[in-house]
Residue, then its C-alpha position, 0 to 999 in steps of 0.5 A: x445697190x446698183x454697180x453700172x458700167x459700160x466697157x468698149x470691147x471692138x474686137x473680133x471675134x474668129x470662134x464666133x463670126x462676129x464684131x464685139x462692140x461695146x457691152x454694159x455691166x452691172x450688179x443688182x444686190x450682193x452677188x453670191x448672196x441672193x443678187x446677181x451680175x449681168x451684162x448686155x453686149x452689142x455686136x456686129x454679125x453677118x446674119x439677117x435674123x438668129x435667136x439663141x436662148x442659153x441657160x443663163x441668158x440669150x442672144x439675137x441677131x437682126x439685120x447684122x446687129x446683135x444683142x446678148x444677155x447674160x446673168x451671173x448669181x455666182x460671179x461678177x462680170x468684168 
């Protein structure tokens, strides 16, 4: 079973010096028991070109746009 949303953020972000737009959600099975919950976010960035891989997803930057990917197998996104 599939769980899909897509949430408006528009906020900005002073840690990270960027613009949240939007992000998408969704669970792929029974989180905690062998699924997982994931989400992609689009974001303004004042960068021309950055890559960035983290444990548990990445993030790249490309002509002032960037995309993040994140998975969860313990939690649910919200």
């Amino acid at each position: 079973m599939i769980a899909f949303r897509i949430a408006p953020v528009f906020r900005l972000d002073l840690a990270w010096p960027k613009m949240r737009l939007f992000r998408a959600m969704w669970e792929r099975g029974v989180v905690g028991k062998g699924g997982y919950s994931a989400k992609v976010g689009v974001s303004l960035r004042p960068a021309l070109f950055h890559k960035e891989k983290e444990w548990d997803g990445w993030r790249v930057a490309f002509c002032g746009f960037e995309v993040s990917f994140r998975k969860s197998f313990g939690g649910i996104f919200a």
